[in-house]
DRENNUSE-194235 format. One record per atom (N, C-alpha, C): x, y, z; atom name; residue number from 0. Coordinates in nm, 2 decimals, decimal comma, padded with zeros to 4 digits, m for minus. Example, Ala and Ser with C-alpha at 12.3 -4.5 7.8 and 13.67 -1.06 7.14 Angstrom:
<recs>
        x        y        z   name   resi
    01,32   m00,57    00,78      N      0
    01,23   m00,45    00,78     CA      0
    01,32   m00,33    00,78      C      0
    01,28   m00,22    00,71      N      1
    01,37   m00,11    00,71     CA      1
    01,29    00,00    00,79      C      1
</recs>
This chain:
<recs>
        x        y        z   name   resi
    10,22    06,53    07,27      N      0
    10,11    06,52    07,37     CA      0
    10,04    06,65    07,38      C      0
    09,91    06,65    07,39      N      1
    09,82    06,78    07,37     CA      1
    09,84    06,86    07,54      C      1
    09,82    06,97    07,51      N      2
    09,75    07,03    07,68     CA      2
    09,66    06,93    07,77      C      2
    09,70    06,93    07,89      N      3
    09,61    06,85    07,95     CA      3
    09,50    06,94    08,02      C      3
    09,36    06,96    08,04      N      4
    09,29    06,97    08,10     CA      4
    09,29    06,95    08,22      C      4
    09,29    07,08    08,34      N      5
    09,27    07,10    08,46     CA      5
    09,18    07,17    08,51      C      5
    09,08    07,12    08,63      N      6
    09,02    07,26    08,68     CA      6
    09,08    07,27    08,81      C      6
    09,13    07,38    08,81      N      7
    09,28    07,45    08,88     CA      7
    09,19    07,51    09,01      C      7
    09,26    07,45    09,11      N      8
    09,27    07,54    09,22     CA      8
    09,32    07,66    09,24      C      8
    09,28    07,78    09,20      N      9
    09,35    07,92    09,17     CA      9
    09,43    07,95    09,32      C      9
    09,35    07,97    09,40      N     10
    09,45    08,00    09,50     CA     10
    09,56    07,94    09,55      C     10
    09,55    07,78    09,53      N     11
    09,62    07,70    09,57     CA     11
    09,76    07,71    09,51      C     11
    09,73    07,73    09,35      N     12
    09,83    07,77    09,30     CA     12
    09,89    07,86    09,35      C     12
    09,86    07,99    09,38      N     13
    09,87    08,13    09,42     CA     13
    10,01    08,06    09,51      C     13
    09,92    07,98    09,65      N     14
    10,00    07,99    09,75     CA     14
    10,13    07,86    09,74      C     14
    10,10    07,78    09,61      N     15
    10,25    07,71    09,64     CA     15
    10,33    07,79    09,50      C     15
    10,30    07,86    09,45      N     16
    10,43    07,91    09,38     CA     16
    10,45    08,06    09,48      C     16
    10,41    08,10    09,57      N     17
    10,46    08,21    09,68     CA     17
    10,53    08,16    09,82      C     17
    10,49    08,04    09,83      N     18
    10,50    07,99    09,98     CA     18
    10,61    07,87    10,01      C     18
    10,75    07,90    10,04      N     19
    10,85    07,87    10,03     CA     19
    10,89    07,75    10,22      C     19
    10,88    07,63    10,18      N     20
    10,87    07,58    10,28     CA     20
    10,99    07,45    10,29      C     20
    11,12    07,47    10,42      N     21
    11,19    07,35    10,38     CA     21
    11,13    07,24    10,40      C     21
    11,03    07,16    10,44      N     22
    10,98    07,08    10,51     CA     22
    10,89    07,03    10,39      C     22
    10,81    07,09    10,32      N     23
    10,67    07,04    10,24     CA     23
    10,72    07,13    10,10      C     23
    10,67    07,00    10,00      N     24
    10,62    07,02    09,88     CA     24
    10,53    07,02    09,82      C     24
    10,47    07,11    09,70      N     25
    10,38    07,12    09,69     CA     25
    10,36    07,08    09,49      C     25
    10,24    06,98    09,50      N     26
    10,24    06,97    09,40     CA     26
    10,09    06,97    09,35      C     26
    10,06    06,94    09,20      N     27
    09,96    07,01    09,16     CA     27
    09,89    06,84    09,10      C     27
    09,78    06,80    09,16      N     28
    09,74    06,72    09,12     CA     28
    09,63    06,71    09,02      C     28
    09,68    06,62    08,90      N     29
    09,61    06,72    08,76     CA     29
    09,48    06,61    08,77      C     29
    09,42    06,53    08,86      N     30
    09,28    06,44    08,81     CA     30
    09,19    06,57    08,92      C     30
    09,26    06,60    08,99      N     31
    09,16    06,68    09,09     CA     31
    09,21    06,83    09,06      C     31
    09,28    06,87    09,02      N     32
    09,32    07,05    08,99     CA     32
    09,36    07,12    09,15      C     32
    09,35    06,98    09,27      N     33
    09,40    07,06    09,39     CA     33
    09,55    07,05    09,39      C     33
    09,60    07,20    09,49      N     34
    09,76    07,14    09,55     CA     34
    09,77    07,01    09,65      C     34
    09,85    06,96    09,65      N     35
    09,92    06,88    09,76     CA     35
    10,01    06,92    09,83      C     35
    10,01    06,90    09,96      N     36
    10,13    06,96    10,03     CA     36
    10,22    06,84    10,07      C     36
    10,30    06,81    10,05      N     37
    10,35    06,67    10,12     CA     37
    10,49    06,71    10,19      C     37
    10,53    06,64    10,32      N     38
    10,67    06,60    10,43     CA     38
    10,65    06,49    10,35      C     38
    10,78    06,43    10,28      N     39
    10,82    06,28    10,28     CA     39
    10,85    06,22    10,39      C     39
    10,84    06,13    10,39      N     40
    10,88    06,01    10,49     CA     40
    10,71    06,08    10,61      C     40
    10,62    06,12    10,55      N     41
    10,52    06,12    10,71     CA     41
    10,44    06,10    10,60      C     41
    10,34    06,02    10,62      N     42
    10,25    05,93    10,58     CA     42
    10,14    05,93    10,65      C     42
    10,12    06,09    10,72      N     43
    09,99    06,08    10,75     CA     43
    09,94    06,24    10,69      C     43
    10,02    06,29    10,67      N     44
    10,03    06,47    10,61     CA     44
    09,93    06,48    10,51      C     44
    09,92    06,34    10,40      N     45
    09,87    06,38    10,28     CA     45
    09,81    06,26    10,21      C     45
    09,75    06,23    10,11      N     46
    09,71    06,10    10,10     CA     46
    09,74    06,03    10,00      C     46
    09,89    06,02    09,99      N     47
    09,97    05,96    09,91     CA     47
    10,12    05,89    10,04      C     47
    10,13    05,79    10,01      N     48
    10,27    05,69    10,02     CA     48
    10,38    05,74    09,96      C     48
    10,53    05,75    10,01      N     49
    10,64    05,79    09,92     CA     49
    10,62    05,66    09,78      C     49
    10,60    05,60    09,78      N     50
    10,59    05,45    09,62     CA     50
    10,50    05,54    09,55      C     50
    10,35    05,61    09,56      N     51
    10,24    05,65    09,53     CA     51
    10,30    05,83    09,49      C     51
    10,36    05,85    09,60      N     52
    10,44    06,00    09,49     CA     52
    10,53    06,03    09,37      C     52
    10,61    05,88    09,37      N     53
    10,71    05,87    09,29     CA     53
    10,62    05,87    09,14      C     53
    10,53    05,73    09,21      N     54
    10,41    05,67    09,05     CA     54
    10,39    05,82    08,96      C     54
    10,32    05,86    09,08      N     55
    10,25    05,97    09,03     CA     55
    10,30    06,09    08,92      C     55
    10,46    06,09    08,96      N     56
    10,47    06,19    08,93     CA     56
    10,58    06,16    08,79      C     56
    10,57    06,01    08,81      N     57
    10,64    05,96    08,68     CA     57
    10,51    05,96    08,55      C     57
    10,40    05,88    08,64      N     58
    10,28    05,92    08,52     CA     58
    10,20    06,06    08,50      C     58
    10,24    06,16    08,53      N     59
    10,19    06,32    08,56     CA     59
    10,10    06,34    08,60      C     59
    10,04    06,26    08,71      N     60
    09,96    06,31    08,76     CA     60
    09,95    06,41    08,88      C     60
    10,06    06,44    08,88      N     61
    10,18    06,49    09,00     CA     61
    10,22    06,55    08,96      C     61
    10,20    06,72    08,94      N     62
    10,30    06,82    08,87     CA     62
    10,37    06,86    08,99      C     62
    10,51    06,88    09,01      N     63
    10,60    06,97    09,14     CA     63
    10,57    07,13    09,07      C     63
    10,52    07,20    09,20      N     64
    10,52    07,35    09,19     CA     64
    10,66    07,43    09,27      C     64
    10,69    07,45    09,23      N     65
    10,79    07,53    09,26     CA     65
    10,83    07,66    09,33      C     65
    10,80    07,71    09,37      N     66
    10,77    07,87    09,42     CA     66
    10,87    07,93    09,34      C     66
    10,87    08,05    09,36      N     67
    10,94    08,16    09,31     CA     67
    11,03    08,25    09,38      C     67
    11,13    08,23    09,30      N     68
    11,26    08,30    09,39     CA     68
    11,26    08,39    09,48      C     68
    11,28    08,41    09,62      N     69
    11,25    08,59    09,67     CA     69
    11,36    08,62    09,58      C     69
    11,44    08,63    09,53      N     70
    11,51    08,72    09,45     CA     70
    11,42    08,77    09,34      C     70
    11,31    08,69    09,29      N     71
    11,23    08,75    09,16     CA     71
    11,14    08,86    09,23      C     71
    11,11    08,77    09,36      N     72
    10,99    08,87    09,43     CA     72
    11,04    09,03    09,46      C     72
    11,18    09,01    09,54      N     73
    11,25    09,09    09,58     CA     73
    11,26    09,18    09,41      C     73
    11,24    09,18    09,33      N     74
    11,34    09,27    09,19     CA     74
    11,15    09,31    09,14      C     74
    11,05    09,23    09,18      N     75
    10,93    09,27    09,15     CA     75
    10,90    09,42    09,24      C     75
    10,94    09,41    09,38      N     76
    10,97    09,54    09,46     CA     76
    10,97    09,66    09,46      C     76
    11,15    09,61    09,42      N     77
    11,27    09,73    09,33     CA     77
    11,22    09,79    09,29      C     77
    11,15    09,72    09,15      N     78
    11,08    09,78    08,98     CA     78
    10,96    09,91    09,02      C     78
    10,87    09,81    09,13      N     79
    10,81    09,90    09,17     CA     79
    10,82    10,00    09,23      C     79
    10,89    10,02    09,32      N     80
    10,93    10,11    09,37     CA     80
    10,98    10,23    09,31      C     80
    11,09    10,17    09,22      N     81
    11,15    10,31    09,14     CA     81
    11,07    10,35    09,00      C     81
    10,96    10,32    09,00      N     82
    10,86    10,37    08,94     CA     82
    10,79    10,50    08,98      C     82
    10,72    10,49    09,11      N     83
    10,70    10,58    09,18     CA     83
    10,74    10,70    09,18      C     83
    10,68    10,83    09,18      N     84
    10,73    10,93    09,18     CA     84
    10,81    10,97    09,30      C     84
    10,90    11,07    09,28      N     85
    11,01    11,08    09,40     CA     85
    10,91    11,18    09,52      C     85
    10,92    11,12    09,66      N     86
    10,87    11,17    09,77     CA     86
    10,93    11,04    09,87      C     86
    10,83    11,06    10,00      N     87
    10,87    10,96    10,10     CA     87
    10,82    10,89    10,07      C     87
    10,72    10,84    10,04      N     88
    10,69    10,70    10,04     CA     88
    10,77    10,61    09,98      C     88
    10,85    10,70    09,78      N     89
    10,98    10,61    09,77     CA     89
    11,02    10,59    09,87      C     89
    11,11    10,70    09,90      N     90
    11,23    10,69    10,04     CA     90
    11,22    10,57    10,09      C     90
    11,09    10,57    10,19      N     91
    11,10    10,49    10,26     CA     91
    11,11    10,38    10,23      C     91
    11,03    10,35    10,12      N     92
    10,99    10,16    10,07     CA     92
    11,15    10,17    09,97      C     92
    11,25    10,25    09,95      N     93
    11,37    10,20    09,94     CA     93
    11,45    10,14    10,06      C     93
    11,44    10,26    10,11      N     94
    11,51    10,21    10,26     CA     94
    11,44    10,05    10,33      C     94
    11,36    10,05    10,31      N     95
    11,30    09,92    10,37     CA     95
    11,36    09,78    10,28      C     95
    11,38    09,83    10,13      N     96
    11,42    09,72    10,01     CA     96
    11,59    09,72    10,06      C     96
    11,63    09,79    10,18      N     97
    11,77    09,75    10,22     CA     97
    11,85    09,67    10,29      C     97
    11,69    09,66    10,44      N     98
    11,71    09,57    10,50     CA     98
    11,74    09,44    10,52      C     98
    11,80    09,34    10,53      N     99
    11,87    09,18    10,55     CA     99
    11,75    09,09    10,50      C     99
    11,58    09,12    10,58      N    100
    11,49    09,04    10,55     CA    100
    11,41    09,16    10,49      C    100
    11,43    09,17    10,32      N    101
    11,34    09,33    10,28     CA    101
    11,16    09,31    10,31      C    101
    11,08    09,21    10,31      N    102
    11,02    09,18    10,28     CA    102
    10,90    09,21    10,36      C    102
    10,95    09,23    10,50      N    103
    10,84    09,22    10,63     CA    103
    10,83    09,42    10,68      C    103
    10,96    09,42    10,61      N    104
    10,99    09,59    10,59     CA    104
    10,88    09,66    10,54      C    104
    10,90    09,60    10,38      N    105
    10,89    09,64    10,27     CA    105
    10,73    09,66    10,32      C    105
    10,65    09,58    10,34      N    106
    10,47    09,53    10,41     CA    106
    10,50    09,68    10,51      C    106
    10,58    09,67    10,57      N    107
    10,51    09,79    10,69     CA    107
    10,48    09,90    10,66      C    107
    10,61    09,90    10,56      N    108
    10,65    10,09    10,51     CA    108
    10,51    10,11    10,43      C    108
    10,46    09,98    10,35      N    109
    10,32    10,07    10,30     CA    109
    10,26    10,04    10,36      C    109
    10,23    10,02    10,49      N    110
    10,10    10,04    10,59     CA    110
    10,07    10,21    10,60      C    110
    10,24    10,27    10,59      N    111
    10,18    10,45    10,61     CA    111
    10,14    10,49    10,50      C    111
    10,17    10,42    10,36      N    112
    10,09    10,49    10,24     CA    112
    09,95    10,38    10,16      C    112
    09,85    10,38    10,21      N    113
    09,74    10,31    10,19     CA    113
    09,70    10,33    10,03      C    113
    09,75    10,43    09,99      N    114
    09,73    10,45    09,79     CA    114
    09,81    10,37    09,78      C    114
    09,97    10,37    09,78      N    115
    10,07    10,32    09,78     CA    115
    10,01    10,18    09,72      C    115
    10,02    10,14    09,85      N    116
    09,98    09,95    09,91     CA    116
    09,85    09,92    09,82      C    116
    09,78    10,02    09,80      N    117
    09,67    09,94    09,69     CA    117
    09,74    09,92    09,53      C    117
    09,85    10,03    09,52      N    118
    09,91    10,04    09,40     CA    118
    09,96    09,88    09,36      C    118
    10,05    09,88    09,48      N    119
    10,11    09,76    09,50     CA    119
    10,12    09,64    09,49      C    119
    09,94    09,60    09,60      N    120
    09,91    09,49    09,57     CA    120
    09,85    09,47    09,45      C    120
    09,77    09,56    09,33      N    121
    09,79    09,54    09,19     CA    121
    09,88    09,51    09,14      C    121
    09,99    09,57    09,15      N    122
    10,11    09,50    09,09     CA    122
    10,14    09,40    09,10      C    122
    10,17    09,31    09,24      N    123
    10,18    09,20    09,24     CA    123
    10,14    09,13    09,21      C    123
    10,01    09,12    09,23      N    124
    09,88    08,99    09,20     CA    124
    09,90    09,03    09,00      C    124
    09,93    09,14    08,91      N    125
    09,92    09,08    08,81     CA    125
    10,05    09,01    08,75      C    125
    10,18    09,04    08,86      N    126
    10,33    08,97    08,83     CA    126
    10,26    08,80    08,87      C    126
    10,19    08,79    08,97      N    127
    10,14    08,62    09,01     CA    127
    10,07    08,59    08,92      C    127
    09,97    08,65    08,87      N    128
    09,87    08,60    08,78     CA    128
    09,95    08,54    08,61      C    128
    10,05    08,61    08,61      N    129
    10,13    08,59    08,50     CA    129
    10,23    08,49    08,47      C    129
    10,25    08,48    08,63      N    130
    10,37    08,39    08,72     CA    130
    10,29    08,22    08,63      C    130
    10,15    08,23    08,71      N    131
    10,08    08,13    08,74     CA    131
    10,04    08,05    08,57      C    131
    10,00    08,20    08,50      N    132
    09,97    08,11    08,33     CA    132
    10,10    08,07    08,27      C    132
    10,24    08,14    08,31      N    133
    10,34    08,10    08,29     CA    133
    10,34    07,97    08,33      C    133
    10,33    07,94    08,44      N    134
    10,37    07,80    08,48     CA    134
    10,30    07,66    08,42      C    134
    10,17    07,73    08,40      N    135
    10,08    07,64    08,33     CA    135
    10,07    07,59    08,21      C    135
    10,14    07,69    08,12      N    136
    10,21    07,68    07,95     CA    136
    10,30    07,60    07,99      C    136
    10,40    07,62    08,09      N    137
    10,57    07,50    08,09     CA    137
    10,49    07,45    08,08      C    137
    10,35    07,38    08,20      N    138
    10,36    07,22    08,18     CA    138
    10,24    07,13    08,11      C    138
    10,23    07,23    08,00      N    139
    10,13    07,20    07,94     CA    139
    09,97    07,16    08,00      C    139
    09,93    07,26    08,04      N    140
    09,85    07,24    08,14     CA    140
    09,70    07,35    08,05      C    140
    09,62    07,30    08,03      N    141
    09,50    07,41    08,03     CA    141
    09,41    07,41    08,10      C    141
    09,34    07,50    08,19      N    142
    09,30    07,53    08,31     CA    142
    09,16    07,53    08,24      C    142
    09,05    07,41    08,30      N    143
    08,92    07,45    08,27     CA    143
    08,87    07,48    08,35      C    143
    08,88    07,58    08,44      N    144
    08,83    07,62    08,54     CA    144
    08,81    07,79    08,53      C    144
    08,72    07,88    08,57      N    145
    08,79    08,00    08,51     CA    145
    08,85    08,08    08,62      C    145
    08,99    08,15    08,57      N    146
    09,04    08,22    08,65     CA    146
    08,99    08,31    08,75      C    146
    08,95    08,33    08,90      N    147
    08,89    08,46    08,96     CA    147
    09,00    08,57    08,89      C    147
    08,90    08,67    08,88      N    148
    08,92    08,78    08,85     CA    148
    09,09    08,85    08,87      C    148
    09,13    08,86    08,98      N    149
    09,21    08,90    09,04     CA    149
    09,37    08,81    08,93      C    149
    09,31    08,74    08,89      N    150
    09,41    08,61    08,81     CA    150
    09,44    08,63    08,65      C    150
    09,34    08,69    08,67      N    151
    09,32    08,73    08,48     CA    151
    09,40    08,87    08,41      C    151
</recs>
């Protein structure tokens, strides 16, 4: 079977392979290129029936997105971090990568270094951007839509 043709909701993507929810799934519906967020069993969330999710996703029109590990996110961090030349701003954004929930830390500690945090959010957005064409090769997916910038 060839690549299928999508025009992809970029953000959407963005936010169901980042956005980790026990309640809702998020899937990628390939006639329209939007996500879906669906609660099973509530039948008013989204505009699909549990019989109409199952169809769907046996005839692919229904990709499941998956989000990504905080452990990958969490080791995306690390990397960065010990990249960085040695000062406080490491320090800190180690010390923050120690904490129980590193993550809401991690966001603060570069609020005091604003180079830092721009470093940063480059980083990340090209680990997602990569995340996202990755995901799109598994499922044989070609995106006719073009990537914003930020994605490329």
């Amino acid at each position: 079977m060839g690549a299928l043709g999508v025009a992809i909701d970029w953000e959407g993507l963005e936010r169901a392979l980042t956005r980790r929810s026990r309640e809702s799934e998020a899937f990628l519906d390939t006639r329209t290129g939007d996500i879906v967020w669906v609660t099973r069993g509530w039948s008013d969330d989204h505009g699909f029936a549990d019989p109409e999710l199952d169809e769907g996703l046996a005839a692919r029109r229904l990709v499941p997105v998956l989000p990504v590990p905080p452990q990958t996110e969490h080791a995306w961090m690390r990397e960065f971090v010990e990249a960085l030349e040695d000062g406080w701003s490491r320090d800190r954004l180690r010390a923050a990568l120690e904490e129980p929930v590193p993550g809401p830390g991690f966001e603060a500690a570069l609020g005091c270094f604003p180079e830092v945090r721009v470093r940063w959010v480059a980083c990340r957005d090209a680990r997602r951007a990569a995340v996202m064409r990755a995901w799109l090769e598994a499922h044989d997916i070609e995106p006719t839509s073009e990537a914003p910038r930020r994605y490329r």
